[in-house]
C-alpha positions in Angstrom: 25.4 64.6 -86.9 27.4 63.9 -83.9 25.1 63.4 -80.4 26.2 62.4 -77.7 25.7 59.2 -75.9 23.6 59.1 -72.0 26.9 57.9 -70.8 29.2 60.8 -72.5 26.1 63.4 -71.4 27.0 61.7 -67.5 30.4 62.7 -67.8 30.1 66.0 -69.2 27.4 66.7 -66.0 30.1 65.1 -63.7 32.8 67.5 -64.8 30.6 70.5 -64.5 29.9 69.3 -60.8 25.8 70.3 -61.5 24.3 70.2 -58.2 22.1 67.4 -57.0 19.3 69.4 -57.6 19.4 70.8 -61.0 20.8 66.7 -61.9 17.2 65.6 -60.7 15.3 68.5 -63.2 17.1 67.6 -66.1 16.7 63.5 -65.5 12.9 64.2 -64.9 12.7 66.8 -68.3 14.7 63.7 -70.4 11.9 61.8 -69.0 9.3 64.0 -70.2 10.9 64.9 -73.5 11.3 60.8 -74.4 8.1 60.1 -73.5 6.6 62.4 -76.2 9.0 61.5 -78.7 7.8 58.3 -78.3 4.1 59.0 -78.4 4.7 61.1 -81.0 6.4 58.3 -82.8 3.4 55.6 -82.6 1.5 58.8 -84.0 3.6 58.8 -87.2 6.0 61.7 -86.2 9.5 61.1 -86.4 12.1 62.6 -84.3 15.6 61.8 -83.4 15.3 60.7 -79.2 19.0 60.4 -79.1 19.3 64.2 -79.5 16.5 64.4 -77.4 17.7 63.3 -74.7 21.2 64.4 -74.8 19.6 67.8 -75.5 17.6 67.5 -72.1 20.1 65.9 -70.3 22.7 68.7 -70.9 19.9 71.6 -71.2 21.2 73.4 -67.9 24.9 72.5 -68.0 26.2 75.7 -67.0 23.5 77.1 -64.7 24.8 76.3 -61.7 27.9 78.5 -62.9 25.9 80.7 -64.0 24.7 81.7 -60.6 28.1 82.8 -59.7 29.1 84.5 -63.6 25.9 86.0 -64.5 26.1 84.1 -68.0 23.3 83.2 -69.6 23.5 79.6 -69.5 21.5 79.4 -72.6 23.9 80.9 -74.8 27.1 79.5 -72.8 25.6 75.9 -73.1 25.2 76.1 -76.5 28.8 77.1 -77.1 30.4 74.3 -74.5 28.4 71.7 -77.0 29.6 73.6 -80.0 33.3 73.6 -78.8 33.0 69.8 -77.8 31.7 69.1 -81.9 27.7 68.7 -80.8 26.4 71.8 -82.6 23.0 70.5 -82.6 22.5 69.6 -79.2 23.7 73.1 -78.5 21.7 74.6 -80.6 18.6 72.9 -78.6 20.2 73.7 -75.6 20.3 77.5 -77.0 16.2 77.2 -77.2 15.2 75.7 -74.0 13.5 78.5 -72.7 12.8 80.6 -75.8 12.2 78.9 -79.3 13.9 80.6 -82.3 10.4 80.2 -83.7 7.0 79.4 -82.5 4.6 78.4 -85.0 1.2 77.0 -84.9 1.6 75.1 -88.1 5.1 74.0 -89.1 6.6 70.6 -88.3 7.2 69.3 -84.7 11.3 69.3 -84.1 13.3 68.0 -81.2 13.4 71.7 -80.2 10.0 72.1 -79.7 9.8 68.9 -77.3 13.2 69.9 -75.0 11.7 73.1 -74.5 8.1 72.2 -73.3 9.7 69.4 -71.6 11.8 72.0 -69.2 8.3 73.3 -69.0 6.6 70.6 -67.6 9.0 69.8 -64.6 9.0 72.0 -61.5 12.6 71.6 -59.5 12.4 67.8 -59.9 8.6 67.3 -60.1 6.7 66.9 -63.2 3.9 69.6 -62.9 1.6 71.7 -65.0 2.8 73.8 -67.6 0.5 76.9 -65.9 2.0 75.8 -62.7 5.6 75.7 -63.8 4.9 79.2 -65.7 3.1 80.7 -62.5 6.7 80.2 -60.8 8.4 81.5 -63.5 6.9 84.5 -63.4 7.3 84.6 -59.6 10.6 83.6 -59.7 12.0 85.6 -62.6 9.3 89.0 -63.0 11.1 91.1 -61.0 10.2 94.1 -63.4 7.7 95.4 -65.9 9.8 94.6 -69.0 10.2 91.2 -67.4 7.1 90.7 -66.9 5.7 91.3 -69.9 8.2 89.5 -71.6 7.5 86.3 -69.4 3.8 86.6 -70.3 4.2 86.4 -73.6 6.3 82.9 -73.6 3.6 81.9 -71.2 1.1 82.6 -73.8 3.5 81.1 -76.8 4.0 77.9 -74.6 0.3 77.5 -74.1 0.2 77.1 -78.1 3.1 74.7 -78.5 1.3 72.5 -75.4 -1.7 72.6 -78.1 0.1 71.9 -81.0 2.1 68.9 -79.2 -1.4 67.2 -78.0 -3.1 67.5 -81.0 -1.2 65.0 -82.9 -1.7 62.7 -79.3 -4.8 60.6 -77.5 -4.1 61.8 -74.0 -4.2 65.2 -72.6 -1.3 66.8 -71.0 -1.9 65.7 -67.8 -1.3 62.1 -69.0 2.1 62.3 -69.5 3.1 61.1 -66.2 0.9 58.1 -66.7 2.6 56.8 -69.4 6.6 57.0 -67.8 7.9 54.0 -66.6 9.7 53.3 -63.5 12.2 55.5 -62.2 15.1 55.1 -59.9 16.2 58.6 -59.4 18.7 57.4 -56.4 20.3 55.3 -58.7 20.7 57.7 -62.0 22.6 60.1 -59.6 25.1 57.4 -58.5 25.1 56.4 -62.3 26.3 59.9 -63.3 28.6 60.4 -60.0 30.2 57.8 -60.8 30.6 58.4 -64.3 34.7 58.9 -65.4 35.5 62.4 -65.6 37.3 62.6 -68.8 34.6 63.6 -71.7 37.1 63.7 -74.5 36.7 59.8 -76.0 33.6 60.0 -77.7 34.4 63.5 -79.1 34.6 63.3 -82.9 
């Protein structure tokens, strides 16, 4: 398996020129997303954080493009990670708002945590998942089908938030608590700073 390093994901966000703004989300979902991994881990549940967090790092790579194309940046991140040899950081990427799978009783994956992750930060603030699924709907339910569509992941998120924190000792609410310092300022100089060329560390 080939995964990309923080400094190759940098790159790869510098030459896709992501706004400031969607930067900040994914740096705060990575934040979320390692944080469970390695709550998870002390809990004897074993997942690989460096796909992780190259996964939430690079989860919205082409949204901002997307805005002007009308892609779906799910599918057209998964195939920029694909064409650059990281097929399973795409296929995370692929999953970030909608699981392939959601299943009360199978085995945590890295899948699982990117996703609820995305769902935990609001813009660049770590929030509720009901709060971060109320704008969702707002934002995005602008018909019936929509709607009833969004309603449903709302409900199917619910249950992965459940099956996340039973295999934890703090409630959802605690995850904040338990990040360490973070110099946001700094981690956008980091990655506009970060050489442009994002072919050295391809396989």
């Amino acid at each position: 398996m080939h995964i990309p390093t923080q400094e190759m994901c940098y790159r790869l966000i510098r030459k896709m020129a992501m706004p400031d703004h969607i930067i900040c989300h994914s740096l705060q979902v990575c934040r979320v997303a390692l944080v469970l991994v390695r709550e998870l881990a002390g809990q004897g549940i074993s997942l690989n954080w460096q796909l992780v967090q190259a996964s939430a790092l690079l989860h919205d790579i082409t949204k901002a493009r997307s805005f002007k194309t009308g892609e779906r940046h799910t599918d057209t991140g998964h195939e920029l990670l694909v064409t650059l040899g990281y097929p399973e950081v795409g296929d995370i990427i692929r999953q970030h708002v909608k699981l392939d799978i959601y299943s009360e009783n199978g085995a945590l994956a890295e899948a699982n945590i990117v996703n609820y992750a995305d769902k935990r930060v609001l813009h660049d603030r770590i929030t509720s998942l009901d709060k971060r699924m109320e704008y969702i709907l707002s934002r995005y339910g602008t018909t019936a089908e929509y709607r009833t569509r969004l309603r449903w992941l709302w409900d199917a998120s619910v249950e992965q938030e459940k099956k996340i924190f039973t295999n934890l000792s703090f409630s959802p609410s605690g995850v904040e608590d338990r990040m360490e310092n973070f110099d946001m300022p700094m981690q956008l100089l980091a990655i506009k700073s970060a050489p442009l060329k994002i072919d050295a560390e391809q396989p």
